[in-house]
VOGU-3710 file (C-alpha; in Angstrom, 3 decimals, decimal comma):
1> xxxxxxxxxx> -1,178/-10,281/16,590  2,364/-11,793/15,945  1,047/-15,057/16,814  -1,627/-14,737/13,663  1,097/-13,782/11,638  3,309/-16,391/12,278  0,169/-18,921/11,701  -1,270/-17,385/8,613  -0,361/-18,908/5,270  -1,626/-16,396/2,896
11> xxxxxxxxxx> -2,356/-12,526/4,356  -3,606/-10,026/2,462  -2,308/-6,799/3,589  -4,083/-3,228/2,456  -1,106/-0,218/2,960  -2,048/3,421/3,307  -0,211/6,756/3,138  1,305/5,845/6,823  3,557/3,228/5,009  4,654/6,055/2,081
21> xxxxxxxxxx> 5,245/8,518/5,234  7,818/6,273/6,543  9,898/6,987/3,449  9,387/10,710/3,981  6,920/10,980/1,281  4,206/13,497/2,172  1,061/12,396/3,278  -2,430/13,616/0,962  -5,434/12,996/3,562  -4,753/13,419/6,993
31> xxxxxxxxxx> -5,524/16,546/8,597  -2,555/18,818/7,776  -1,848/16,474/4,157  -1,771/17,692/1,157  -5,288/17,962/0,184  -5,982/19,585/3,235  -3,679/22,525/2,659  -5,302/23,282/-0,783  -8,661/21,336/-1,364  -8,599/22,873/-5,184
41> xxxxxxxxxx> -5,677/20,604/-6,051  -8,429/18,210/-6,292  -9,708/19,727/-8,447  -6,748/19,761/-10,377  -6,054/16,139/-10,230  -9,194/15,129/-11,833  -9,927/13,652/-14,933  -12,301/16,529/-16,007  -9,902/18,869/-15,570  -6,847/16,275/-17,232
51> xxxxxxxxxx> -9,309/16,431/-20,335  -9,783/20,178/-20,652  -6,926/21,667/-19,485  -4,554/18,919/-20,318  -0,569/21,188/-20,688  -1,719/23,092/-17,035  -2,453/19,682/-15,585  0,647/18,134/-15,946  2,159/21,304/-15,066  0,272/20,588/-11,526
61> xxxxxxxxxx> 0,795/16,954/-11,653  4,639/17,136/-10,902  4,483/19,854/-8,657  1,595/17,929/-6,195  3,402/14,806/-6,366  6,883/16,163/-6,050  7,512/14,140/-9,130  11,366/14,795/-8,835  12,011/13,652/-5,888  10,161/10,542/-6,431
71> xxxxxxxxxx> 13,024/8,177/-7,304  15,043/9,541/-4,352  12,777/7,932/-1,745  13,349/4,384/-0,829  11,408/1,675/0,715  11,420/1,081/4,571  10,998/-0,901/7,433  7,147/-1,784/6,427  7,946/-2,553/2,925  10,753/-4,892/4,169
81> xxxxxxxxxx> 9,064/-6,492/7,099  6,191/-8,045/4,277  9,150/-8,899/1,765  10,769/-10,930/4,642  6,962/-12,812/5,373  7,411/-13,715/1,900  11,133/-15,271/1,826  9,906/-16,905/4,993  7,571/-18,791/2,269  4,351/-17,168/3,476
91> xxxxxxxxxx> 1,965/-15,628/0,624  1,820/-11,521/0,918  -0,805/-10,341/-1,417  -0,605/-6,299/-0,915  -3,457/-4,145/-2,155  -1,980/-0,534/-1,670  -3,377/2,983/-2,144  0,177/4,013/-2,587  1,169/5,347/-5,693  4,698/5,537/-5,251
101> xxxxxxxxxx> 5,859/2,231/-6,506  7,764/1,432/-3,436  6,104/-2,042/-2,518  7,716/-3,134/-6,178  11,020/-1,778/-5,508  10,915/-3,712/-1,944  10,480/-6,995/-3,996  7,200/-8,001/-2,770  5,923/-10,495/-5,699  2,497/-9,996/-5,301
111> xxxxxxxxxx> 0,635/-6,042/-5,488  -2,352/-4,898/-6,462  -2,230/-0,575/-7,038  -5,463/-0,222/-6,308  -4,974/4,100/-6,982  -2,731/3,630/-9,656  0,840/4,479/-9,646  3,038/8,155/-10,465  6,051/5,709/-12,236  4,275/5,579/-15,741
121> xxxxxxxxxx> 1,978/6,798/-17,982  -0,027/5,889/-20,701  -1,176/7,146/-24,230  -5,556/7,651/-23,866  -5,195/7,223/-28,057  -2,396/3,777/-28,439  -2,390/3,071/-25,042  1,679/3,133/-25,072  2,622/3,565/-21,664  5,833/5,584/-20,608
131> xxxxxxxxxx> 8,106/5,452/-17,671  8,894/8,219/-15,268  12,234/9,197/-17,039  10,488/9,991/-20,078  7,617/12,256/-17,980  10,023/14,317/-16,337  12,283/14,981/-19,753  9,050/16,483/-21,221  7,026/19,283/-20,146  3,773/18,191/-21,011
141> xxxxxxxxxx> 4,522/14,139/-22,189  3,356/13,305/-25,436  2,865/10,115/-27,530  5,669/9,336/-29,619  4,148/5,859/-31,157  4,789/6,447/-35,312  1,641/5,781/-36,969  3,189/5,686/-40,312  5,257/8,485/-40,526  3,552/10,581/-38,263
151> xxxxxxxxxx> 3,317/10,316/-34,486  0,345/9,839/-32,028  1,428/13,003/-30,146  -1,516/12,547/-27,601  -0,740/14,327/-24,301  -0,168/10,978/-21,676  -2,383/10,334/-19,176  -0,651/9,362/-15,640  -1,582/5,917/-14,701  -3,150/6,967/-11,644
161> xxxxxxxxxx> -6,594/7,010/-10,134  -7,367/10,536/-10,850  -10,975/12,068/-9,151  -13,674/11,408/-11,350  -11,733/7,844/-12,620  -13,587/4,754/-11,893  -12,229/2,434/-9,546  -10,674/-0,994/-11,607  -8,683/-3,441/-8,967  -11,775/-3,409/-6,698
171> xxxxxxxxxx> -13,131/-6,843/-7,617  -9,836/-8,122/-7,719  -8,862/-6,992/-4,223  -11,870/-8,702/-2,444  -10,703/-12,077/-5,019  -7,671/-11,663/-3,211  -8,974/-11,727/0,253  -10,965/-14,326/-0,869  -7,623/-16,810/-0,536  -6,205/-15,055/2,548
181> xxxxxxxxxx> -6,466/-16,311/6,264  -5,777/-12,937/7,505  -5,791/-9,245/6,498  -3,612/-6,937/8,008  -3,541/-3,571/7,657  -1,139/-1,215/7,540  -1,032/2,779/7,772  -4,110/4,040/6,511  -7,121/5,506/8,282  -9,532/3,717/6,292
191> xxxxxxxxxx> -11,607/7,195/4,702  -11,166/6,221/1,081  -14,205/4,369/-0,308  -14,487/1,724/-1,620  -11,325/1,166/-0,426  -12,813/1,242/3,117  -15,045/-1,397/2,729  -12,458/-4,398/1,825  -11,708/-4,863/5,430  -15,497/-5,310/6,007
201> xxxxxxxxxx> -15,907/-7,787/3,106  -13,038/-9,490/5,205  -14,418/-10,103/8,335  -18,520/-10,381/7,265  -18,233/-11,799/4,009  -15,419/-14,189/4,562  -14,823/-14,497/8,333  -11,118/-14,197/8,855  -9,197/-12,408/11,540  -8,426/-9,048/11,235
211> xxxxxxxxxx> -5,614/-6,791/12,535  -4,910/-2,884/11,827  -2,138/-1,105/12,805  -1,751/2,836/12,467  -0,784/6,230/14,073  -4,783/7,395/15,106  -8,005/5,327/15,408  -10,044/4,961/12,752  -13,974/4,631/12,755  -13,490/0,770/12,054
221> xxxxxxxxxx> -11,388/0,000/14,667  -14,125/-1,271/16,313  -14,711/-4,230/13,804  -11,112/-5,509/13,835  -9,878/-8,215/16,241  -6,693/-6,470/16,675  -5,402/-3,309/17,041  -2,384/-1,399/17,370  -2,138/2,635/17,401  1,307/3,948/17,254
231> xxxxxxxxxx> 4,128/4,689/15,261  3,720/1,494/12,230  7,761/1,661/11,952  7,772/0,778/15,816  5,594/-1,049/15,766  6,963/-3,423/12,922  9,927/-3,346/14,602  8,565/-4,852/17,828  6,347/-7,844/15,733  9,519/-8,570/14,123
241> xx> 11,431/-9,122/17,885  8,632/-11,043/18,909
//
């Protein structure tokens, strides 16, 4: 696998929750995440339930994603590791299903948030968007955009993929792995659709080697040319010695 690495020009590179672990923030889908624990909280996070019950959501919102802690965790090893492919003048095109913002505070140039991200919000009326300062110094977030003399005072809507959303970056992700000459995937156990199928569209559809690294197997191991099950921040460690 390092030996692809080193030869690739452009990888595309799709991150899971395994990469957010690493930086201690809790994982949503495997067996003991999040989800798991409480499968209403889906229900919570959904767009239905954003639009009818819109104070109680947010109320939820922060609480689920730990929104106060979110600018205490920092990026790690992983994050790093594809910065450093790009100062070594490679192109890193990462298409994440991390919300945390982390692959932007890392410095990698090129991201695609294919869930969304928890650092902003955005007005469903103006479509002002607000940063994660101004969520957490309101209870329920509101539009403050002056429309005349009066304000929008719509209740924000976190720029996340919430259940029930469509799916936006999709199209854009596989015209991404259109220009790679290798994916390589990092931390995720490949349940999420369509998520799941980009690493299918890039070894049928355009025929380019393949490499997955993460803790457990996943159903599509089978289809990738490498892979690697074991602790990613080892792991990455290792690649980079090698």
């Amino acid at each position: 696998m390092s030996e692809q690495i080193k030869k690739a020009n452009h990888i595309a590179v799709l991150t899971g929750a395994g990469v957010s672990t690493a930086s201690g923030i809790p994982d949503f889908r495997s067996a003991d995440g999040i989800w798991e624990q409480d499968r209403s909280r889906e229900d919570y996070m959904s767009n239905e339930y954003f639009r009818h019950n819109p104070i109680d959501f947010w109320a939820k919102y922060k609480s689920i994603f730990q929104m106060k802690l979110l600018g205490d965790y920092q990026p790690n090893a992983v994050h790093y590791f594809l910065k450093d492919l790009e100062d070594e003048g490679k192109e890193v095109s990462v298409i994440t299903q991390n919300v945390d913002g982390l692959h932007l505070e890392a410095g990698n140039q090129w991201i695609i948030e294919y869930h969304g991200t928890l650092k902003t919000a955005t007005c469903p009326t103006c479509n002002t968007t607000y940063d994660h300062e101004y969520m957490m110094a309101h209870e329920t977030p509101r539009c403050e955009t002056l429309f005349g003399s009066t304000p929008c005072g719509d209740v924000l809507k976190p720029d996340i993929v919430l259940f029930g959303d469509p799916i936006t970056e999709h199209d854009r992700a596989e015209a991404v792995i259109d220009q790679a000459d290798l994916l390589l995937v990092l931390g995720t156990s490949l349940f999420v659709m369509p998520f799941n199928f980009l690493p299918d569209y890039a070894k049928y559809s355009r025929n380019i080697p393949t490499a997955i690294i993460n803790r457990e197997p996943t159903s599509k191991d089978y289809m990738f040319d490498y892979v690697i099950n074991g602790d990613l921040t080892e792991v990455i460690e290792e690649l980079k010695e090698t």
